[in-house]
C-alpha positions as CSV (number, residue, x, y, z in Angstrom):
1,X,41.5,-33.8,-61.2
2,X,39.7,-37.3,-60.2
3,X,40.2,-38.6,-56.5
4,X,41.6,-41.9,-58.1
5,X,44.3,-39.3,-59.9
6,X,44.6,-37.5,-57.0
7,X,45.1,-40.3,-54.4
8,X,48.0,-41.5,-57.0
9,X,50.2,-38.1,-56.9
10,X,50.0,-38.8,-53.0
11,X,50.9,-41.8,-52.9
12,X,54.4,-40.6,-55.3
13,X,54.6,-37.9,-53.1
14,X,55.1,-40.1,-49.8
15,X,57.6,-42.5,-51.9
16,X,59.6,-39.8,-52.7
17,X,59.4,-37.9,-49.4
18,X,60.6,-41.3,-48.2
19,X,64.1,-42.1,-49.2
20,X,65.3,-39.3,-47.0
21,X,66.4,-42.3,-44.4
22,X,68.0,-44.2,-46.5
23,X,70.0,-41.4,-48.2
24,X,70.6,-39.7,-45.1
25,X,72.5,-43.4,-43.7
26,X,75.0,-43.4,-46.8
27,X,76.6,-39.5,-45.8
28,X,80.2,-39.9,-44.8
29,X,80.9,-36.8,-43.0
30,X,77.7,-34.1,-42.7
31,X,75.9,-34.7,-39.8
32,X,73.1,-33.4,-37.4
33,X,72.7,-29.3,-38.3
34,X,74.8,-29.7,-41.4
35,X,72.8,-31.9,-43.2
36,X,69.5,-30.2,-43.0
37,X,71.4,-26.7,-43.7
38,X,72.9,-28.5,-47.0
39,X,69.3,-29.9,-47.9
40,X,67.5,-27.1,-47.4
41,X,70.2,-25.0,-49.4
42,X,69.8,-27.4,-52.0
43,X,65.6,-27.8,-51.8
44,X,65.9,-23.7,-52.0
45,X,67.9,-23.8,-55.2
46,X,65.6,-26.5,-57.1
47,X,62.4,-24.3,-55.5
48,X,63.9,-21.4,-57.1
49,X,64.9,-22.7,-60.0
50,X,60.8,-24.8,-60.9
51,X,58.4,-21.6,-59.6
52,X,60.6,-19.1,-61.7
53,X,59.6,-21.8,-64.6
54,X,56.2,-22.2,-63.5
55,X,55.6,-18.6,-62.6
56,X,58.0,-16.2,-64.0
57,X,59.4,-13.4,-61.8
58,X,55.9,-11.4,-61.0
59,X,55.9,-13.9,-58.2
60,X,59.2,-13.1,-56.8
61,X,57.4,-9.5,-56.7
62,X,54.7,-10.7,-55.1
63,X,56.3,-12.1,-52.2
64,X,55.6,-8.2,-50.9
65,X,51.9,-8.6,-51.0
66,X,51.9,-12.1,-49.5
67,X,49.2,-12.9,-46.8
68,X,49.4,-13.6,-43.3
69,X,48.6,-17.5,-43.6
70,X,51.4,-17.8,-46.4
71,X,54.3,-16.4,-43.7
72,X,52.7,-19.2,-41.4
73,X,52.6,-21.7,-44.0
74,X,56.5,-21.0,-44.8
75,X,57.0,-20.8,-41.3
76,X,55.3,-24.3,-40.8
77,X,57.3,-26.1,-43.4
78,X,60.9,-24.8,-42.0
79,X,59.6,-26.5,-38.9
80,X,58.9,-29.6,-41.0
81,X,62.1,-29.4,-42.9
82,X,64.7,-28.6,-39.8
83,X,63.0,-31.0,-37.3
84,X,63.0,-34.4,-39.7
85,X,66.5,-34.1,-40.3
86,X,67.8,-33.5,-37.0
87,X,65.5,-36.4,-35.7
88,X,66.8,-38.5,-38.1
89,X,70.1,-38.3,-37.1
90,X,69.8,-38.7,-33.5
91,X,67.2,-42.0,-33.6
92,X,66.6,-44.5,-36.6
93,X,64.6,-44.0,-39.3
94,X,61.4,-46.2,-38.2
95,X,61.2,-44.6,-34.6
96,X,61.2,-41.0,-36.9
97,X,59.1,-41.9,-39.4
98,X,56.4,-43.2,-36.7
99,X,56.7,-40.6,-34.5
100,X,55.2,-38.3,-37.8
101,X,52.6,-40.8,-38.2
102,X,50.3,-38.8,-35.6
103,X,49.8,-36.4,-38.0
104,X,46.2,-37.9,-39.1
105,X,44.8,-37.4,-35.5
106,X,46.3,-33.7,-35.0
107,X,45.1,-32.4,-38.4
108,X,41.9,-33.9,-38.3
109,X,41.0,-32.4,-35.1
110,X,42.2,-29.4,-36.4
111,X,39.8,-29.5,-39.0
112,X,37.1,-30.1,-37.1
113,X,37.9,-27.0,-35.0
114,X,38.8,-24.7,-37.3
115,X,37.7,-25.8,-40.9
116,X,34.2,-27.4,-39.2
117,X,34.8,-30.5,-41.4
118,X,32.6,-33.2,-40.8
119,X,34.5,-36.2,-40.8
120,X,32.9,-39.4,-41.9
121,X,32.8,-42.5,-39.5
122,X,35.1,-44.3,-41.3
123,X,38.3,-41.7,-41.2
124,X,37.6,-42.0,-37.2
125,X,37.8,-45.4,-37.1
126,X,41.1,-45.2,-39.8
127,X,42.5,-42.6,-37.6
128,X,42.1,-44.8,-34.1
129,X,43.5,-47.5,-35.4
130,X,46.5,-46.0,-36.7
131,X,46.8,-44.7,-33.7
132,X,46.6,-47.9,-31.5
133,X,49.2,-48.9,-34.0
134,X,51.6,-45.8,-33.2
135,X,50.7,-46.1,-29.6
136,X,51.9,-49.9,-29.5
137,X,55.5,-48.9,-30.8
138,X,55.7,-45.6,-28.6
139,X,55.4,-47.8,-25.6
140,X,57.1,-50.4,-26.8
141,X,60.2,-48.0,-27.4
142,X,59.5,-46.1,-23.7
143,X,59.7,-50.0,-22.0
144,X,62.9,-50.9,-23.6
145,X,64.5,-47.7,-22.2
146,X,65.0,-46.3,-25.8
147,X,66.4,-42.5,-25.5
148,X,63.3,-40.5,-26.7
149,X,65.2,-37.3,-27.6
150,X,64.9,-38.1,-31.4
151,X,61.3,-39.3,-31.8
152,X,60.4,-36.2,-29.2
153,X,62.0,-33.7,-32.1
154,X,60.3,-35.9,-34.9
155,X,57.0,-34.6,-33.1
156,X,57.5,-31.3,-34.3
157,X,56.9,-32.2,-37.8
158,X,53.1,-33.7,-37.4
159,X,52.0,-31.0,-35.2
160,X,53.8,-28.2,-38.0
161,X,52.6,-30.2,-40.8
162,X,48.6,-30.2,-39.5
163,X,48.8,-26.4,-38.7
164,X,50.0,-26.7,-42.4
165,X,47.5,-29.0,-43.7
166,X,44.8,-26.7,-42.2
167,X,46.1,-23.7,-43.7
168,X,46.6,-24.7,-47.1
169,X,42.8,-26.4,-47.0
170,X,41.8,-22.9,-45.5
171,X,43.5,-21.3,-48.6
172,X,42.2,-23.3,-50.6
173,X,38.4,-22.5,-49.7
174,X,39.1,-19.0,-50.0
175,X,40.4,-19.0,-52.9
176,X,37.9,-21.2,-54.8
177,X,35.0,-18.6,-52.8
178,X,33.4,-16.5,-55.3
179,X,34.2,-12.7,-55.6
180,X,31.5,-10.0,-54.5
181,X,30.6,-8.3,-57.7
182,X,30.0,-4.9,-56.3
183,X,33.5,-4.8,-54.2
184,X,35.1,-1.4,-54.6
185,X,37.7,-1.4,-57.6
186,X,39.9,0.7,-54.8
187,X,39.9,-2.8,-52.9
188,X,41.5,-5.4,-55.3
189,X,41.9,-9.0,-53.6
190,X,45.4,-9.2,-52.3
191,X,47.6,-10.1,-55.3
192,X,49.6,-13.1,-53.9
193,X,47.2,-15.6,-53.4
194,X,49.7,-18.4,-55.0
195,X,50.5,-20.6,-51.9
196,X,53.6,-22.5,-53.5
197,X,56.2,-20.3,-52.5
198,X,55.2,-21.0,-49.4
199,X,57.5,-23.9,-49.4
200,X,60.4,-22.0,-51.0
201,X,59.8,-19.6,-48.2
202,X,60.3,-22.9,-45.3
203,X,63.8,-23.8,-47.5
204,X,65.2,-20.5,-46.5
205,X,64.2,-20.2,-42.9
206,X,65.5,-23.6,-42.5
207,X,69.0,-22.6,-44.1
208,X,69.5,-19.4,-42.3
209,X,68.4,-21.3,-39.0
210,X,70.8,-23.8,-39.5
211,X,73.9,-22.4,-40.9
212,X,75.0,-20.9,-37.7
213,X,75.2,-24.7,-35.9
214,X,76.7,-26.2,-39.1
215,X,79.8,-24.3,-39.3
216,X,82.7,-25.8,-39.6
217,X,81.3,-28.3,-42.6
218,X,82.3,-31.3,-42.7
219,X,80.4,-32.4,-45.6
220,X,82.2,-34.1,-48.8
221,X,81.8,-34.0,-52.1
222,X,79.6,-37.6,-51.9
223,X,77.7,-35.6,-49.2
224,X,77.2,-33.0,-51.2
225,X,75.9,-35.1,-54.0
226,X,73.4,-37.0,-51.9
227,X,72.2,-33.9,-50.4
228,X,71.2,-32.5,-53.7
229,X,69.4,-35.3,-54.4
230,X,68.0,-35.3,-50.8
231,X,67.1,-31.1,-52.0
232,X,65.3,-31.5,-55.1
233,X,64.2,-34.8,-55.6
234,X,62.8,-36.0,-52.3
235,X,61.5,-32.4,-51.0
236,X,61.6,-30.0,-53.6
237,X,58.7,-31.9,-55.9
238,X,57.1,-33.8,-53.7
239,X,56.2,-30.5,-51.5
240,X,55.2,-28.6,-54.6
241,X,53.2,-31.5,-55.8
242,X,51.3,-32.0,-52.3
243,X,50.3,-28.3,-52.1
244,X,48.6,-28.6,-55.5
245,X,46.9,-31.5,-54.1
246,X,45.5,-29.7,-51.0
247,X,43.1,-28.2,-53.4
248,X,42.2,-31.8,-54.4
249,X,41.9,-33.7,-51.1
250,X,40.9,-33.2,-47.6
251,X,43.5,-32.0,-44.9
252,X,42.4,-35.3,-42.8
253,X,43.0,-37.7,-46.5
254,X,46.4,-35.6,-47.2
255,X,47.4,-36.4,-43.8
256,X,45.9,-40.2,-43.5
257,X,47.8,-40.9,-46.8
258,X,51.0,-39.4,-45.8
259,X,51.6,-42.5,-43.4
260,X,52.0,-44.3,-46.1
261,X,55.7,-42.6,-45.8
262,X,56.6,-44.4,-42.7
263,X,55.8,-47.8,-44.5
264,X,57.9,-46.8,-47.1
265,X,60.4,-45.3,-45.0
266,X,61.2,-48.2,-43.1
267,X,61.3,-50.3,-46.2
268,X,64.0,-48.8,-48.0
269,X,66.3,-48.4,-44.3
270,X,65.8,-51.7,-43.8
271,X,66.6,-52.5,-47.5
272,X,69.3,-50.0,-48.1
273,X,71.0,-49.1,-44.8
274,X,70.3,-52.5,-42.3
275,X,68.0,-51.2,-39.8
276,X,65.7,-54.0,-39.4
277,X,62.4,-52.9,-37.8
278,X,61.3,-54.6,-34.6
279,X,58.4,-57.2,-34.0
280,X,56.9,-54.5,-32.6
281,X,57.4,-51.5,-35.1
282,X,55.8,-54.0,-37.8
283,X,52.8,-55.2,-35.6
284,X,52.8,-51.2,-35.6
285,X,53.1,-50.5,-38.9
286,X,50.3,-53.3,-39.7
287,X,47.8,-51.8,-37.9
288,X,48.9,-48.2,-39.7
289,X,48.4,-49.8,-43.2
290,X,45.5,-51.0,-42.6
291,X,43.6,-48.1,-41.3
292,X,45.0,-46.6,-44.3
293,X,44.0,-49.5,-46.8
294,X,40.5,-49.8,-44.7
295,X,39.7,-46.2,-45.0
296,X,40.9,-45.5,-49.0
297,X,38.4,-48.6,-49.8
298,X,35.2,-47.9,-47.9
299,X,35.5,-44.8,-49.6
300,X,35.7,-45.9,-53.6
301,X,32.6,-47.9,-52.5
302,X,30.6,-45.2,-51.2
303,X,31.7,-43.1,-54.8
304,X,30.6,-45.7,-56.8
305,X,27.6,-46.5,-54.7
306,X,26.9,-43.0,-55.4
């Protein structure tokens, strides 16, 4: 796959990934616990449904043999999956979606650390300025006297999804790391290697989490409807989709480019639900697009200067 191709899937991933505001504003009844209970069902249905498809049932079978860094993985994306909804329905949408836009700065120093990547001068600078950007509107929220219990949940999701990031790019060397030729027959390489289920495994956890504190359910039928969508359409394929692309793109790119979901995000509440964002969430979100526009350009010159 080219970068160029690449960079496009990521960019459809974060559109997707980025109704979930704007959907979550039209519910009627579900709220708080329900609603990520019912997405999650739903996003574990649609899961189950595509890697049967894709994979056939030796990789239900395989789930035995899975490694230690696909439990985490799963683990990580429950996290991501249980935190944004809950955030989302105790703060707006912008103060959520900004609040994972710190995700660039944890996973990149998580791939320095652990993946020893050597991050060029220009991500830095892209990743600084975003987070001046983030920075401005965290302060500017703290001064009005803005209750920080929503954006202080949302945080979970950019420190889970950079553990994630950095495990899936881990995988992703290891698996593309050629096999010893003399290895013992009697010591196969461990059969689950297929990191996609990964996210079917997060749907679950999230559920079963969840149910308990969503009881009695409120949801209706409309609900219902919108959470489906919510299951499949804005989670199910744009998580499968961003996996595939971790073998494609940096952990520190992956994550830079995922901002472009708070752009997004605030564009369609603001379109489709009335939240207006502030002066100072678009001053904010200026300086996030930027880094992001700044960083993607600097590097199709250096390809083609190469």
């Amino acid at each position: 796959m080219s970068h160029t191709r690449a960079v496009s899937l990521m960019v459809l991933v974060t559109l997707l990934w980025s109704i979930a505001g704007v959907v979550a504003r039209q519910l009627d009844a579900a709220q708080s616990f329900e609603v990520t209970f019912w997405r999650s069902l739903f996003n574990a249905i649609a899961l189950t449904v595509a890697l049967t498809a894709l994979r056939g049932a030796r990789l239900w079978r395989d789930l035995a043999h899975a490694s230690l860094s696909f439990w985490l993985s799963g683990l990580c994306w429950a996290v991501m999956f249980t935190a944004f909804m809950v955030a989302i329905t105790l703060t707006t949408v912008a103060n959520v979606l900004v609040s994972m836009a710190v995700a660039p700065l944890i996973t990149a120093l998580f791939a320095r650390v652990f993946l020893r990547h050597r991050l060029p001068g220009r991500t830095w600078s892209a990743i600084a300025l975003a987070g001046m950007g983030i920075g401005w509107m965290f302060g500017r929220e703290a001064q009005s006297g803005a209750s920080l219990l929503g954006t202080t949940v949302a945080l979970a999701v950019p420190l889970a999804a950079a553990v994630n990031w950095t495990l899936l790019q881990q995988h992703s060397r290891s698996e593309g790391a050629p096999e010893e030729s003399n290895a013992p027959e009697a010591l196969p390489r461990p059969p689950m290697q297929d990191m996609l289920p990964a996210v079917w495994v997060g749907a679950i956890l999230s559920a079963l989490a969840t149910l308990p504190l969503s009881l009695p359910f409120q949801a209706t039928a409309h609900d219902l409807a919108l959470l489906a969508l919510l299951g499949s359409v804005q989670l199910a394929i744009p998580c499968l989709l961003v996996v595939r692309l971790t073998r494609e793109l940096p952990a520190p790119e992956i994550a830079l480019l995922s901002l472009l979901e708070v752009l997004f995000g605030v564009l369609w509440a603001w379109l489709g639900a009335g939240e207006a964002p502030g002066f100072d969430t678009l001053i904010g979100g200026a300086l996030v697009l930027g880094a992001l526009v700044a960083n993607e350009a600097l590097a199709l010159h250096e390809r083609a200067s190469a």
